[in-house]
C-alpha positions in Angstrom: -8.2 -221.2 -87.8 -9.2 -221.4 -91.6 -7.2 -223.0 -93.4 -7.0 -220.3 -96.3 -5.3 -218.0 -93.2 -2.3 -220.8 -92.7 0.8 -220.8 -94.2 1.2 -223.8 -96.7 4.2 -225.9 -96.2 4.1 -228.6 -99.1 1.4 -228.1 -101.7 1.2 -231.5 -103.9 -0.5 -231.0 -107.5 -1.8 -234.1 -110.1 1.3 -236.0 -108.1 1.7 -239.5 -110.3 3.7 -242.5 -108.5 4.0 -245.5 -111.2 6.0 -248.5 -110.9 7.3 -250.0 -113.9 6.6 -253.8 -114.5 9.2 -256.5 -116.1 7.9 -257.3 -119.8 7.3 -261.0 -120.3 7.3 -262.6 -123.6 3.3 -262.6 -123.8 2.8 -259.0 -122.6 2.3 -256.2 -125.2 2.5 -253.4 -123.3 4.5 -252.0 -120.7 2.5 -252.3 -117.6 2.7 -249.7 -114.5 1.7 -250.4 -110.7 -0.5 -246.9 -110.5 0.8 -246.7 -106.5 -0.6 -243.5 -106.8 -2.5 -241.4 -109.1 -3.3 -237.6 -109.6 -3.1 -236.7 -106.0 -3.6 -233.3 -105.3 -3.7 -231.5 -101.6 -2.0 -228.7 -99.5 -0.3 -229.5 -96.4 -0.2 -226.8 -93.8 2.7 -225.8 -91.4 2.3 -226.9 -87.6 -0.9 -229.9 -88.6 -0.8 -233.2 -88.5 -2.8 -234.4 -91.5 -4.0 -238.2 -91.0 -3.8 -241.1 -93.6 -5.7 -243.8 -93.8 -7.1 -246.2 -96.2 -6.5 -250.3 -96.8 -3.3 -252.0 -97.1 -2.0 -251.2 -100.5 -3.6 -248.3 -101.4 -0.4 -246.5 -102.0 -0.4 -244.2 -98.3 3.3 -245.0 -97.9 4.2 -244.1 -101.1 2.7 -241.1 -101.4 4.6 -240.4 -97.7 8.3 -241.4 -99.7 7.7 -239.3 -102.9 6.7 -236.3 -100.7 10.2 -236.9 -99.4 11.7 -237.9 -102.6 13.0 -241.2 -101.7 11.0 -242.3 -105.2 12.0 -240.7 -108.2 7.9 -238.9 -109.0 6.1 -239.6 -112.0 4.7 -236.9 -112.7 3.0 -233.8 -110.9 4.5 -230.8 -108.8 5.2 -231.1 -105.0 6.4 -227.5 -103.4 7.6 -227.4 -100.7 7.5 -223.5 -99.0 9.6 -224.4 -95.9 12.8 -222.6 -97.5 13.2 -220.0 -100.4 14.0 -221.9 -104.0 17.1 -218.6 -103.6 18.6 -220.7 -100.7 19.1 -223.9 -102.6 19.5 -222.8 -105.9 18.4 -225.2 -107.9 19.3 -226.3 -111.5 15.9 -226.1 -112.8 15.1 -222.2 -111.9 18.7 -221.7 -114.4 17.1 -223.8 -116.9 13.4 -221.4 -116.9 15.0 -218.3 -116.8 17.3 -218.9 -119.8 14.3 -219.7 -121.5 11.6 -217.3 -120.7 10.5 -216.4 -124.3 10.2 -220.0 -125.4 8.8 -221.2 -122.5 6.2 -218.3 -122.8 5.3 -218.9 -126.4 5.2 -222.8 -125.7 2.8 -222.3 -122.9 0.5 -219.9 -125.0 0.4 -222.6 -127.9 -0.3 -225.3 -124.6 -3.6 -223.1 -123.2 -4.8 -222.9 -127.3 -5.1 -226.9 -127.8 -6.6 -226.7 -124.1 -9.3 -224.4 -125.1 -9.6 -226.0 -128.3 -10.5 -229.5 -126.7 -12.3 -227.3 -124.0 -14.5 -226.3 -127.0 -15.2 -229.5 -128.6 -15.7 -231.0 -125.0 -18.3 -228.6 -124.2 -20.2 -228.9 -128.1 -20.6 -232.7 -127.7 -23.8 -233.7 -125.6 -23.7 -236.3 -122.5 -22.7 -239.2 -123.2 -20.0 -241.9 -124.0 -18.0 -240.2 -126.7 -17.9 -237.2 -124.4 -17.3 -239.1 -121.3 -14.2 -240.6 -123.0 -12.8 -237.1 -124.0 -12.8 -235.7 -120.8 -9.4 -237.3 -119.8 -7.7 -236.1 -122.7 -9.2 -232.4 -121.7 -7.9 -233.0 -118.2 -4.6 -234.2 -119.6 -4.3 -231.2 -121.7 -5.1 -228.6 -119.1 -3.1 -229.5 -116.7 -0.1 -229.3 -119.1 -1.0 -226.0 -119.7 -1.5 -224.8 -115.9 2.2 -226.8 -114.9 3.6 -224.5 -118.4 2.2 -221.5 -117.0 3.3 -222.0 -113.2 6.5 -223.2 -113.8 7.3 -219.2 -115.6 5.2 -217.4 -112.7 5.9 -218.9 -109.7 9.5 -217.5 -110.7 8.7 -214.2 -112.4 5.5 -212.9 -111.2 4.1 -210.1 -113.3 7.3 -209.7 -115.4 4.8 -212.2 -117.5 3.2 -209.4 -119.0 6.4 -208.0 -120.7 6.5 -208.6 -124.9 10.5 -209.0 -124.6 11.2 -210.9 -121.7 15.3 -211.1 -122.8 15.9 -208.3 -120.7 13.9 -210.0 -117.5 15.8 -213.2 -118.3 19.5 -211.4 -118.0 18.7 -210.1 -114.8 17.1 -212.7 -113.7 19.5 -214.8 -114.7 22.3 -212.5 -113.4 20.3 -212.7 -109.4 20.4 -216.2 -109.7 24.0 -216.7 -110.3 24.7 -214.2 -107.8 22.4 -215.9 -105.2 24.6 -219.4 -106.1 27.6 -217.7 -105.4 26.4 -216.5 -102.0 24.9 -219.7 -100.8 28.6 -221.6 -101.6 30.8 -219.3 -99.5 27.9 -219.5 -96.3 28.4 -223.3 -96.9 31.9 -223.0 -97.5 31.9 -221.1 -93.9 29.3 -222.8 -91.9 32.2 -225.8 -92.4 34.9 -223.7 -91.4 33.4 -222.8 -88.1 32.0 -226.6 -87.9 36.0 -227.8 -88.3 36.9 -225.0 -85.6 34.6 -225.7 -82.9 36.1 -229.2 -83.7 39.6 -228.2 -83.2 39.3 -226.4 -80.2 37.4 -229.0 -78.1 40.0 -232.2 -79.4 43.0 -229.2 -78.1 40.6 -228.7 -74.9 40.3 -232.6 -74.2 44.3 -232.8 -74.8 44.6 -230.3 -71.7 45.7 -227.7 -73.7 45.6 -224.2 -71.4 43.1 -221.5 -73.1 45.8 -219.2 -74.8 47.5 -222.7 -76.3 44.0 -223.4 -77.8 43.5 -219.7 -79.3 46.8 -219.9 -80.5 46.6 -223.0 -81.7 43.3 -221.5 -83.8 44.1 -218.2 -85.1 45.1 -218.9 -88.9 41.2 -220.8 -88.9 39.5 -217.9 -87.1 41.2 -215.3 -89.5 40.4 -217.2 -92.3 36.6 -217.7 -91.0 37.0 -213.6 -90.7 38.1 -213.2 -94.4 35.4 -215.4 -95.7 32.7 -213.2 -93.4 34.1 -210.2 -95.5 33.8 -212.1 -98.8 30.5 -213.1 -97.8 29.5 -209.0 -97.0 30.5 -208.2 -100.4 28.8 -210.4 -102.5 25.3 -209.6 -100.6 25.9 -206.3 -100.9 26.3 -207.2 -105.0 23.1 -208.9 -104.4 21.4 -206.4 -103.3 22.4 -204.2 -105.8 21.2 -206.9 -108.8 17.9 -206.6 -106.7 17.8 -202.9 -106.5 17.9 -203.0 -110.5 15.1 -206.1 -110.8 12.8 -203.4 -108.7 13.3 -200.8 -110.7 12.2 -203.1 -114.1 9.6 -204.0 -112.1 8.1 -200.6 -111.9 8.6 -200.2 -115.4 5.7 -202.6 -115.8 3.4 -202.1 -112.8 1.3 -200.0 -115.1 0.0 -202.8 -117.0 -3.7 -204.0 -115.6 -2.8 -207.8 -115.4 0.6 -207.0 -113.5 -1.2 -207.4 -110.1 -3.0 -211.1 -111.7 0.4 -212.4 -112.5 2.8 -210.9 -109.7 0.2 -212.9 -106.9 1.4 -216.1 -108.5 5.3 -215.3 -107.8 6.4 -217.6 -104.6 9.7 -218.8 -103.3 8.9 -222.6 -103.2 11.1 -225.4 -104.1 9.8 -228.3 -106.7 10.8 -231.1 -104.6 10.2 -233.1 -107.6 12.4 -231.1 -110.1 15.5 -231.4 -107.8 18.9 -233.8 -108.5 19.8 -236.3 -106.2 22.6 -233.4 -104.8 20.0 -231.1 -104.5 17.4 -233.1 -102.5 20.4 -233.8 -99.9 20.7 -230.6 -99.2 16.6 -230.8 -97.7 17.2 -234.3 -96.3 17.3 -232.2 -92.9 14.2 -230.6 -93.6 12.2 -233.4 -94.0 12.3 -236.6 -92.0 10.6 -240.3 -92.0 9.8 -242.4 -88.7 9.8 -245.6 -89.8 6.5 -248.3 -89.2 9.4 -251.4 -87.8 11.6 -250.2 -84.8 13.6 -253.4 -84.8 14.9 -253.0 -88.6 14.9 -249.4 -89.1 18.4 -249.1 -86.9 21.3 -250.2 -87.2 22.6 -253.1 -84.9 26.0 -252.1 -85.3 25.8 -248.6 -83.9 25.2 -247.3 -80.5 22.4 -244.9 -80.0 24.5 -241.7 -80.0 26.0 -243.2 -83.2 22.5 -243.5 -84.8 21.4 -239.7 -83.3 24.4 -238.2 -84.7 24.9 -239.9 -88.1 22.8 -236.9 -89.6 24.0 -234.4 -87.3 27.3 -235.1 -88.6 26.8 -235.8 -92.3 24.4 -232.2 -92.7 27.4 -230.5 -90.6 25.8 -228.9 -87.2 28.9 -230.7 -85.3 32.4 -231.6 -85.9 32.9 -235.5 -84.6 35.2 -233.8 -82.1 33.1 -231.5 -80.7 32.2 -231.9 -77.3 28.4 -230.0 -77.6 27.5 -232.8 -80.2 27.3 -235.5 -77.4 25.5 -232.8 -75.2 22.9 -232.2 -78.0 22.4 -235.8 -78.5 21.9 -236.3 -75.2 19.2 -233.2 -75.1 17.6 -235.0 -77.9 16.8 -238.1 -76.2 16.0 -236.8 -73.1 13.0 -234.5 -75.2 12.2 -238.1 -76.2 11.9 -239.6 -73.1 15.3 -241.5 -73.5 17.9 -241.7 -70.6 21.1 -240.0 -71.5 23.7 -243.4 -70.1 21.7 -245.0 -72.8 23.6 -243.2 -75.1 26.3 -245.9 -75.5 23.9 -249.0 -75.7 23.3 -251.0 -79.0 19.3 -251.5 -80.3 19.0 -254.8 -79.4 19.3 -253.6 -75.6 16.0 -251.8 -76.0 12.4 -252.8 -76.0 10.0 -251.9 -79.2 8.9 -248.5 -77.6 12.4 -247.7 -76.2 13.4 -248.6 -80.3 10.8 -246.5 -81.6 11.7 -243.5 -79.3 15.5 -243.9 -80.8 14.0 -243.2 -84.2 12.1 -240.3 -83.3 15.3 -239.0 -81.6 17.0 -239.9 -85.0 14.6 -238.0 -86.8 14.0 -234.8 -84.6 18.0 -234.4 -83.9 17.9 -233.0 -87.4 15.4 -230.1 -86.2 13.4 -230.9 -89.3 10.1 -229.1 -90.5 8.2 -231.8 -92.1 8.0 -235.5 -90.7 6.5 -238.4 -92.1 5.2 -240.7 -89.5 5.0 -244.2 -91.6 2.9 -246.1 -89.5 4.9 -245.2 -86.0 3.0 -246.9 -83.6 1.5 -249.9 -85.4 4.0 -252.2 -84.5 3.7 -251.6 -80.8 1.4 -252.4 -78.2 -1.4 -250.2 -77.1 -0.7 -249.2 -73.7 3.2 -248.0 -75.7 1.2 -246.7 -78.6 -0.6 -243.8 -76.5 3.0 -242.7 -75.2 4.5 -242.8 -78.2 1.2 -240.0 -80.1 1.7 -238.3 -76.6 5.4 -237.8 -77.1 4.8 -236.8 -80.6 2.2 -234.9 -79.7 3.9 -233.1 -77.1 7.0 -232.7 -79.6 5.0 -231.1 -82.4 3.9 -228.5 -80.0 7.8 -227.8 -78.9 9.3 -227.8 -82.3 6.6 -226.8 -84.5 6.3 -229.8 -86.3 4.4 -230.7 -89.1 3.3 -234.9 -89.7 1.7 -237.1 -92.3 1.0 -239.2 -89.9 0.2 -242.3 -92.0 -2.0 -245.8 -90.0 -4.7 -248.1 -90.6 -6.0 -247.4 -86.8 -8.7 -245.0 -86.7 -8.8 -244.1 -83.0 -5.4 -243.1 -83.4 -5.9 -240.9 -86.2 -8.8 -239.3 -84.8 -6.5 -238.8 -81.6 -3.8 -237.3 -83.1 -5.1 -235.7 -86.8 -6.1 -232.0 -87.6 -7.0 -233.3 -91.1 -7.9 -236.3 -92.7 -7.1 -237.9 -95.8 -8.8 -241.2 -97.0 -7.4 -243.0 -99.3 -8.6 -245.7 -102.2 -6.5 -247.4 -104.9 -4.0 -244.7 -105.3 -6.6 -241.2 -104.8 -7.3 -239.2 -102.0 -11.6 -239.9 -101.6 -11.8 -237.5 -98.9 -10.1 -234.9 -97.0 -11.8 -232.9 -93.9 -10.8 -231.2 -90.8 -11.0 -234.5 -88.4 -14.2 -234.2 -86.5 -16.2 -232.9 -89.4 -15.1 -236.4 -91.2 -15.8 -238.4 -88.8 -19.2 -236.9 -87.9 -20.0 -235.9 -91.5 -18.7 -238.7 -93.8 -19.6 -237.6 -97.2 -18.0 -240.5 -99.6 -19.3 -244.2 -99.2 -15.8 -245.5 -98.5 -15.5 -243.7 -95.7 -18.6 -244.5 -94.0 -17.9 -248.3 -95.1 -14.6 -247.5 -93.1 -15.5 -245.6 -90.1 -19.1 -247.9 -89.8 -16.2 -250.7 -89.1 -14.6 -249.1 -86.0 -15.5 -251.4 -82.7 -17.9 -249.5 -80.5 -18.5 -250.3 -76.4 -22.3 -248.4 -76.9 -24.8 -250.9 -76.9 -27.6 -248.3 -78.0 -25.8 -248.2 -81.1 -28.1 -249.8 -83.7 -25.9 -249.1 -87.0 -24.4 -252.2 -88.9 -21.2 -252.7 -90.1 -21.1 -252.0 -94.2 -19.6 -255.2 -95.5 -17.5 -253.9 -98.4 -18.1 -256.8 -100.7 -15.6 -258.2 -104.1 -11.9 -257.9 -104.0 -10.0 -254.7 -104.2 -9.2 -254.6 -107.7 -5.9 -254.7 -109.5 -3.7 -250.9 -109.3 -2.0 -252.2 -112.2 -5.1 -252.1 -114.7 -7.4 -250.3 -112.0 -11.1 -249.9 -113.0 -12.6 -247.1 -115.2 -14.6 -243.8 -114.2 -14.6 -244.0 -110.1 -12.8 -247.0 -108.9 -14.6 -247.6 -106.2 -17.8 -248.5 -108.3 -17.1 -251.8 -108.2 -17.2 -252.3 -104.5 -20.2 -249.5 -104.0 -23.3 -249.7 -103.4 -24.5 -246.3 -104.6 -23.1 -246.6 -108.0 -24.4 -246.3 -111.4 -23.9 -246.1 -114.8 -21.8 -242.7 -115.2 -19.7 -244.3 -112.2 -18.4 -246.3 -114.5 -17.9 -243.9 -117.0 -16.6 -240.7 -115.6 -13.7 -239.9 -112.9 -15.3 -237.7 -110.8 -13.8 -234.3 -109.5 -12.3 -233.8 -106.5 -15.0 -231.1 -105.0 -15.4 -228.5 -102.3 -19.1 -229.7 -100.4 -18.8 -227.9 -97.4 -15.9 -225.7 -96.2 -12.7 -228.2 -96.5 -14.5 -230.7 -97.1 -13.3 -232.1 -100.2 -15.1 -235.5 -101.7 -14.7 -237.3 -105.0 -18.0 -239.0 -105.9 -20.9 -238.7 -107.6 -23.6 -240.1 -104.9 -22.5 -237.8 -102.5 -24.0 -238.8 -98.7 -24.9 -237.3 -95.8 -25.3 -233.8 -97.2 
């Protein structure tokens, strides 16, 4: 399937990952570890998209921001697995209070854009030009994430002159939407602590009538809030009913249609508070690269399994499905169910491994990062642990950045590759097209390195030769010039753009190969 007929589950845009260093006496500046730098790629729902790269070029970092366990620099990660209405966030209120500024600020963004865009454009090639282009990347991108940020939420409403009246009602939905969203969580509780009570009164021997007796004040109340709950959509509904009719009001107007395709219901990942990103925790999970730290000695499997079960409140802790689920789990992941009181230090490194998956999955996430799973395993454990994945992607409808240094087992498992250098995505292809077609020189250096049992195999290794230089003061133009043995003078100069060559296949570099 093409990939522009898939849905999108996390688009990542210019995405920015610095650490700060400790000044010392003798530095000047503040100094940053660039982990990673102006990534920018789509993410689609059901692949598994393969990292790779050398140690430290920032492929677990980029696999924690997506997830939001580091605060991001700078750059926009949406993530299209739930509507930004369900969760609400503080940052939509914040926009549509201030539609007409933010409007007017974005407008005076795109004329200093243009403007550079102009004086870029007079200068001939050359040095003084080479050195502005950052500064007219810099300033166009602060225009496209000023104009995205109004029409992701607001669609064509853009082309109104008095966008007061959009922001009431806007403003009004939203408010309207919070309320709705606190009474299903106030009641998806309710029936969590009910389900709860009834089972602790059912393992008490309580008869059935004791138990519904017992029950009745909660299940009325659980009634009454369904009630509340009717009302207030039906409120909804009618706030939406009056946003439809505005929005006829202005489908007359020829760039309507050219806004109103930008309107979407994803979530800024990065934009969210700490409260906010909690309530996606179960949406998108990690599987830790070391099976023997990653759990916790103290805890018994079922502990571990149902730790997020119970904090993201599927189960009471009385319930007596919630041991039945977490048995399920591990079962779907090759685990025996009287395992479920043993500690990790009982288990081998693939039996560990397995326990983290089951941690992971229990969760019935939609995205999962896959930090280097199987690297610290041995082979003949690796292949059942991709299998088990594999065979769990196709059962849940998974979707893994499935992050190793190993390229057999990316080619194995990926749809998609991503290669990685110093902090930027090189290359990104469908898998076999990469591997048969690689268009960047790091790649072939990387893939000419891959042991081979074919003796009429006459190609050489590519010795990558110098050190990898420094992320915190990396080098200018392409920073793989140093290291190349392609490059020239404008690779020192000039960063190139991240291209389309053949159908996605995307390659940064000017001495493109194997065209």
């Amino acid at each position: 399937m093409a990939n522009k007929d898939r849905k999108v589950l996390i688009r990542v845009q210019n995405l920015k990952q610095y650490f700060p260093i400790k000044k010392s006496f003798v530095q000047k500046e503040k100094l940053f570890v660039r982990a990673n730098d102006d990534i920018t790629l789509d993410i689609y729902e059901g692949e598994t998209l393969g990292l790779v790269g050398e140690s430290g070029c920032g492929k677990s970092t980029l696999g924690r921001t997506l997830l939001q366990l580091y605060t991001q620099t700078d750059g926009r990660t949406m993530y299209y697995g739930r509507d930004v209405d369900e969760i609400a966030p503080a940052y939509v209120l914040d926009i549509l209070k201030s539609l007409a500024e933010r409007k007017k600020e974005y407008f005076n963004l795109k004329e200093k854009a243009d403007s550079v865009k102009k004086q870029y454009d007079a200068l001939p090639d050359g040095d003084e030009k080479y050195a502005l282009r950052a500064h007219l990347l810099e300033t166009e991108k602060h225009a496209r994430d000023s104009f995205l940020d109004i029409v992701q939420l607001i669609g064509g409403f853009f082309v109104a002159d008095d966008l007061d009246p959009v922001s009431d009602i806007l403003v009004k939905e939203y408010k309207a939407g919070v309320e709705c969203s606190r009474l299903k969580e106030k009641l998806n509780n309710a029936r969590v602590v009910y389900e709860g009570q009834r089972s602790s009164l059912k393992e008490k021997g309580k008869t059935a009538n004791q138990i519904d007796e017992a029950t009745q004040n909660a299940l009325q109340q659980i009634k009454k809030q369904e009630e509340v709950i009717k009302i207030k959509e039906r409120e909804l509904e009618e706030i939406r009913s009056e946003i439809y009719k505005l929005m006829k009001k202005y489908e007359g107007n020829p760039d309507f249609a050219k806004y109103e395709v930008y309107r979407d219901k994803g979530i800024n990942l990065a934009r969210l508070s700490e409260e906010e990103s909690r309530k996606l925790r179960k949406d998108l999970q990690l599987i830790f690269q070391d099976p023997y730290s990653s759990l916790n000695p103290r805890m018994t499997v079922g502990q571990i399994i149902s730790e997020g079960l119970l904090a993201h409140k599927y189960f009471d802790k009385n319930d007596d499905k919630l041991q039945n689920y977490v048995m399920e789990v591990m079962e779907k992941c090759g685990l025996a169910p009287y395992f479920i009181h043993r500690y990790p230090h009982q288990f081998s490194g693939g039996q560990r491994q397995r326990i983290g998956i089951a941690r992971s999955l229990a969760l019935k996430p939609k995205f999962v990062v896959c930090d280097e799973a199987v690297s610290a395993l041995d082979v003949s454990i690796q292949s059942q642990i991709i299998n088990l994945l594999l065979d769990l992607k196709e059962q849940e409808n998974l979707t893994y950045l499935f992050i190793s240094h190993d390229l057999s087992v990316i080619k194995y498992i990926s749809d998609r590759v991503g290669v990685m250098y110093l902090g930027n995505i090189v290359e990104l292809a469908a898998t076999e097209e990469l591997f048969a077609h690689p268009t960047h020189p790091y790649t072939e250096a990387l893939l000419s390195a891959i042991p081979t049992t074919d003796v009429d195999n006459k190609k050489e290794a590519i010795i990558l030769e110098g050190d990898i230089p420094s992320p915190i003061n990396p080098p200018s133009g392409c920073k793989f010039h140093t290291r190349c043995r392609y490059a020239t003078d404008i690779c020192k100069k000039v960063v190139p753009d991240f291209e389309e060559v053949r159908p996605d296949h995307f390659v940064a570099c000017h001495h493109k190969i194997n065209l």
